[in-house]
Backbone atoms as SQL, in Angstrom:
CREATE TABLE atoms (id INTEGER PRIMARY KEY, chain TEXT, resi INTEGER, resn TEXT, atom TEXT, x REAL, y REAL, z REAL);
INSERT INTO atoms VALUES
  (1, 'A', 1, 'UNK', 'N', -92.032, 12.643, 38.551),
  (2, 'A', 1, 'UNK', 'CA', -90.580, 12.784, 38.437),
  (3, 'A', 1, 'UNK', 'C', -89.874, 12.103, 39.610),
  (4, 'A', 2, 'UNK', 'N', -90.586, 12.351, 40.886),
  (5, 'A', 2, 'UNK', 'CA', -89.769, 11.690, 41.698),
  (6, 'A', 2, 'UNK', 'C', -89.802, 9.868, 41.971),
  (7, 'A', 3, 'UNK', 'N', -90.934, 9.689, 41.590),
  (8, 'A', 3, 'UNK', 'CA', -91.044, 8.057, 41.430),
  (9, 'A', 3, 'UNK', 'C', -89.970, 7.584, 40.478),
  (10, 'A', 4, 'UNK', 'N', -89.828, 8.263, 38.867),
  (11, 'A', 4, 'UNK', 'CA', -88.848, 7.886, 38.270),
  (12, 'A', 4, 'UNK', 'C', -87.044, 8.170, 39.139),
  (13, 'A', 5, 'UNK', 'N', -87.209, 9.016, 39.422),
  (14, 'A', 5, 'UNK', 'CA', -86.012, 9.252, 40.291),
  (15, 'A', 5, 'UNK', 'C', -85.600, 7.829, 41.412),
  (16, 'A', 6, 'UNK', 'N', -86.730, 7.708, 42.351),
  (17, 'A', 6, 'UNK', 'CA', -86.874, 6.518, 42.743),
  (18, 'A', 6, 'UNK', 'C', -86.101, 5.428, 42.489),
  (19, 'A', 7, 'UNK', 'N', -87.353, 5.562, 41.271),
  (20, 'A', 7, 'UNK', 'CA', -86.857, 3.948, 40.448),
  (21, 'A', 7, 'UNK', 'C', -85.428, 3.788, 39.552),
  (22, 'A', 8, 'UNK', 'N', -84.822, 4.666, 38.865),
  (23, 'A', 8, 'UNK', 'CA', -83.552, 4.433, 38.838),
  (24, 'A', 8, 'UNK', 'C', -82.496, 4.975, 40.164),
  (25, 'A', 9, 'UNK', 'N', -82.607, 4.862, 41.580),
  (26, 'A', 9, 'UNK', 'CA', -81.808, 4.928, 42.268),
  (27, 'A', 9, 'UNK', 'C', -81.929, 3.404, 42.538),
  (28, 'A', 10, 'UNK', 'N', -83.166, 2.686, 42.358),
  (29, 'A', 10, 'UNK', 'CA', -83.195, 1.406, 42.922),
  (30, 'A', 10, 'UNK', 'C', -82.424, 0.537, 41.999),
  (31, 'A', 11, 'UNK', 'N', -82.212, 0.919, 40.710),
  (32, 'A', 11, 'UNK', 'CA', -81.703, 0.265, 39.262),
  (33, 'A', 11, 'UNK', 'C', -80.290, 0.379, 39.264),
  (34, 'A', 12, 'UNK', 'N', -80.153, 1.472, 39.992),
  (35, 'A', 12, 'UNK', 'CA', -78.128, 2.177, 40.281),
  (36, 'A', 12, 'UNK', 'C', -77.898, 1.242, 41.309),
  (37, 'A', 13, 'UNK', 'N', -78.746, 1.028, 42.466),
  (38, 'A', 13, 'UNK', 'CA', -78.345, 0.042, 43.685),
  (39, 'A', 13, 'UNK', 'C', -78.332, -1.291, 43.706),
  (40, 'A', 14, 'UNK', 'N', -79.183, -2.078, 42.438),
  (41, 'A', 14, 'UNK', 'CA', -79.315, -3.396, 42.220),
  (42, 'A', 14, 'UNK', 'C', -77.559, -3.873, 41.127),
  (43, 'A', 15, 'UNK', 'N', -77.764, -2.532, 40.520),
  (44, 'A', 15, 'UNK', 'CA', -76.538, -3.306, 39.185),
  (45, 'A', 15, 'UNK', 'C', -75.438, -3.026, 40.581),
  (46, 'A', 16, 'UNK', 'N', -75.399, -2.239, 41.264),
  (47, 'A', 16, 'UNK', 'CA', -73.912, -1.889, 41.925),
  (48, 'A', 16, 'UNK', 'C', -74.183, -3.349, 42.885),
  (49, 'A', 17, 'UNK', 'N', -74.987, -4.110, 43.202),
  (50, 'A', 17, 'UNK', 'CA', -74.835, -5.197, 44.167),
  (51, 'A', 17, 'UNK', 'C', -74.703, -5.953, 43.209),
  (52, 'A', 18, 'UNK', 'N', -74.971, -6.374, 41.670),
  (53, 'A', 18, 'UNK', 'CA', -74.254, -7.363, 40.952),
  (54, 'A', 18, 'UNK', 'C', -73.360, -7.255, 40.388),
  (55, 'A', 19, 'UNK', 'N', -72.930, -6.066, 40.574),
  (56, 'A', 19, 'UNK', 'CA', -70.876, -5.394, 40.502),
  (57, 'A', 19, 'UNK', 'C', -70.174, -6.390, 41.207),
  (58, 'A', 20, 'UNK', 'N', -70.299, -6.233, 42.296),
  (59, 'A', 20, 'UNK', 'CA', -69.924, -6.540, 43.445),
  (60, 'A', 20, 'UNK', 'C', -69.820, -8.149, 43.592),
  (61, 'A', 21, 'UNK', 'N', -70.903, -8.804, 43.228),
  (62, 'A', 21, 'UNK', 'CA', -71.190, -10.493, 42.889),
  (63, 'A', 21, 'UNK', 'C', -70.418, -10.764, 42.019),
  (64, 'A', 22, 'UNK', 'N', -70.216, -9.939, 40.971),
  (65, 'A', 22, 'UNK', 'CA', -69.285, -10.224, 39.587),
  (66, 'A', 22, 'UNK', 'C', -68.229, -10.340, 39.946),
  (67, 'A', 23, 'UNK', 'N', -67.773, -9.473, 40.952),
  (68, 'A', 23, 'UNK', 'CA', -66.297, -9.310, 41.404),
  (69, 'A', 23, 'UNK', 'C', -65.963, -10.804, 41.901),
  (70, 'A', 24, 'UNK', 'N', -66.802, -10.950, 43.123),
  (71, 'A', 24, 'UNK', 'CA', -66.549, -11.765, 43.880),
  (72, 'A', 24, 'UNK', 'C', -66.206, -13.218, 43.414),
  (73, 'A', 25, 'UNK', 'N', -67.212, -13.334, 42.061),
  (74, 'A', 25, 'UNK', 'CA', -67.083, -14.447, 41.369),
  (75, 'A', 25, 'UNK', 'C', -65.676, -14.367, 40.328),
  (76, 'A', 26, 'UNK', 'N', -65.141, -13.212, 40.149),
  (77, 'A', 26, 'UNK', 'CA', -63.618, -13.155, 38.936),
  (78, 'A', 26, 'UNK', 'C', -64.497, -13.115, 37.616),
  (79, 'A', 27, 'UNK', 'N', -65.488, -12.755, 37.140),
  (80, 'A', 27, 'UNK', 'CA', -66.103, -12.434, 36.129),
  (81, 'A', 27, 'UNK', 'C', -65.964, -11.212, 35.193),
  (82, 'A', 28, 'UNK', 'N', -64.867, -11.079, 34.902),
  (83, 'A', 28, 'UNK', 'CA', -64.308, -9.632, 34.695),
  (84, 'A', 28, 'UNK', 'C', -65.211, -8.888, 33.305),
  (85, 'A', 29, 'UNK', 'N', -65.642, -9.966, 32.375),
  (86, 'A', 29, 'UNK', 'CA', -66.496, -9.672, 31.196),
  (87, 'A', 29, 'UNK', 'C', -67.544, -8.875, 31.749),
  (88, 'A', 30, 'UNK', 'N', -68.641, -9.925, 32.728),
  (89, 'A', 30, 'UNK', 'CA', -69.211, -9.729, 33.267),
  (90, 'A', 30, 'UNK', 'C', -69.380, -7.885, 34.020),
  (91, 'A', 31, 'UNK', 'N', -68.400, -8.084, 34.420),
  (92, 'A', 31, 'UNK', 'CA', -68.289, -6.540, 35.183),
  (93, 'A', 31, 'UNK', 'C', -67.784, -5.314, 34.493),
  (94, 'A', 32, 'UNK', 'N', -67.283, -5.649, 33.529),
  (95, 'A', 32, 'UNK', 'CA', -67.535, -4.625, 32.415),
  (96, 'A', 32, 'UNK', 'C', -68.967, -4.233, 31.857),
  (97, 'A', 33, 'UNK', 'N', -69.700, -4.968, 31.539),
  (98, 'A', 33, 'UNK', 'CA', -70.934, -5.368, 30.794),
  (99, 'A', 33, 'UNK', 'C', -71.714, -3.795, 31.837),
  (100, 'A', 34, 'UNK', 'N', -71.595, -4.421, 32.966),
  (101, 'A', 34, 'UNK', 'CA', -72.586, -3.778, 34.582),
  (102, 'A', 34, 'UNK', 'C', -71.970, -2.831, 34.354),
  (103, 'A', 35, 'UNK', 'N', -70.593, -2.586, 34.167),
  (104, 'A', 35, 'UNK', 'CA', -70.597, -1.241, 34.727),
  (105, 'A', 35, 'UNK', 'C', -70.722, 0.013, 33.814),
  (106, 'A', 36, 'UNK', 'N', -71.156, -0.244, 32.788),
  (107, 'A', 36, 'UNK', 'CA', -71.301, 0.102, 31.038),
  (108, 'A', 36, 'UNK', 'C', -73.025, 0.469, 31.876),
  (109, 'A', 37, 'UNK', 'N', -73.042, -0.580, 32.328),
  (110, 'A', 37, 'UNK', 'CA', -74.546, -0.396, 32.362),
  (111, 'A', 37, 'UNK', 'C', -74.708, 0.891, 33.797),
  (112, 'A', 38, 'UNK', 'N', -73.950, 0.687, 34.571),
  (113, 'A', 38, 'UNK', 'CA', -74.194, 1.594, 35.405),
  (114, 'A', 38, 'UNK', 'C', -73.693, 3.334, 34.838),
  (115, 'A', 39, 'UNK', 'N', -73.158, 3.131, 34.178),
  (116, 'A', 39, 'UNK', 'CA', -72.510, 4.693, 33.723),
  (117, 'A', 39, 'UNK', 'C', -73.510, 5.161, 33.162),
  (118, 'A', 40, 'UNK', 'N', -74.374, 4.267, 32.646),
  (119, 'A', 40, 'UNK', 'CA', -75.599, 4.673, 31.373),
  (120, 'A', 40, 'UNK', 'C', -76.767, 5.004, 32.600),
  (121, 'A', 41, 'UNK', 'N', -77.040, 4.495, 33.923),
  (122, 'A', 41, 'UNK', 'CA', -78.079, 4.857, 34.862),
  (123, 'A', 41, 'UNK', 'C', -77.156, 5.979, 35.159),
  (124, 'A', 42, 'UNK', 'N', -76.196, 6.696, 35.350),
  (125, 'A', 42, 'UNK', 'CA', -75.459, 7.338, 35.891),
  (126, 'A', 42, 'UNK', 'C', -75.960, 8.955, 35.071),
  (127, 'A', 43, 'UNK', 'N', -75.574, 8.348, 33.747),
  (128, 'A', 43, 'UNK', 'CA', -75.932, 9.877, 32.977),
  (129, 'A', 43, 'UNK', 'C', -77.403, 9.847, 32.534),
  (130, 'A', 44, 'UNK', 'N', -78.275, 8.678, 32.803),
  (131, 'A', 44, 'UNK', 'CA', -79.918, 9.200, 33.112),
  (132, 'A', 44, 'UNK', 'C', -80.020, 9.706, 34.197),
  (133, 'A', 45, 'UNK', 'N', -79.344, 9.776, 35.228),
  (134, 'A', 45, 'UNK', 'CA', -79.747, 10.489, 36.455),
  (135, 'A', 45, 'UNK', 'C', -79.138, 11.759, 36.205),
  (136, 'A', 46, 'UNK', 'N', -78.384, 12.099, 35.523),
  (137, 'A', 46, 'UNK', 'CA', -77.938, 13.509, 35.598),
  (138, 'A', 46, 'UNK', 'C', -79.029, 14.672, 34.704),
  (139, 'A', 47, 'UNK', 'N', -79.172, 13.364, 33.690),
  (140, 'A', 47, 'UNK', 'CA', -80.365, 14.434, 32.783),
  (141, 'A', 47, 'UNK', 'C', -82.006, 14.424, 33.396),
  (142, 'A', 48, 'UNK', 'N', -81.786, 13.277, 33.920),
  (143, 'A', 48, 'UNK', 'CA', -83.194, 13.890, 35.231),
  (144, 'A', 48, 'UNK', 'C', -82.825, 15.035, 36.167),
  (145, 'A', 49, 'UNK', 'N', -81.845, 14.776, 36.703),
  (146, 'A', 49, 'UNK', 'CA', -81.871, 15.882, 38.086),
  (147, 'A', 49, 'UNK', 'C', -81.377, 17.280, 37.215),
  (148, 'A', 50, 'UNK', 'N', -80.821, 17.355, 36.164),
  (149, 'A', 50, 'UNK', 'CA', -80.331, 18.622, 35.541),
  (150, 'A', 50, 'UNK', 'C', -81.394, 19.422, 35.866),
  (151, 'A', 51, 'UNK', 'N', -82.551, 19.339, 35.416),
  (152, 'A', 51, 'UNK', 'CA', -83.694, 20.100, 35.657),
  (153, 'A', 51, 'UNK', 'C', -84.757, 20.792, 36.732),
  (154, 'A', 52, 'UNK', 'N', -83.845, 19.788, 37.618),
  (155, 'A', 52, 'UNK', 'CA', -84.872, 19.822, 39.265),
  (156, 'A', 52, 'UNK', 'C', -83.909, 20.638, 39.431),
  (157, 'A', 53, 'UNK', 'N', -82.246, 20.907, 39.542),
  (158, 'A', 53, 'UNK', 'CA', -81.769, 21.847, 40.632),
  (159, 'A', 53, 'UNK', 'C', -81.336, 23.380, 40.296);
């Protein structure tokens, strides 16, 4: 459990640094796309940790 935990904190920290690139570049499609994608690592982490606390 905690390796998976791990590994999507590393998956939450990679899309949020190509948030950030998207921005920088004015890619606004783009950063919709990521951040769709980050909401979706967002509520896998909740239904992982629901259970641990």
């Amino acid at each position: 459990m905690q390796d998976q935990l791990r590994e999507l904190k590393n998956k939450m920290k990679l899309k949020k640094e190509e948030y950030r690139q998207a921005v920088e570049r004015h890619e606004f499609l783009e950063q919709h796309v990521i951040q769709e994608e980050i909401e979706q690592l967002k509520m896998e982490w909740h239904q992982m940790t629901k259970g641990i606390s």
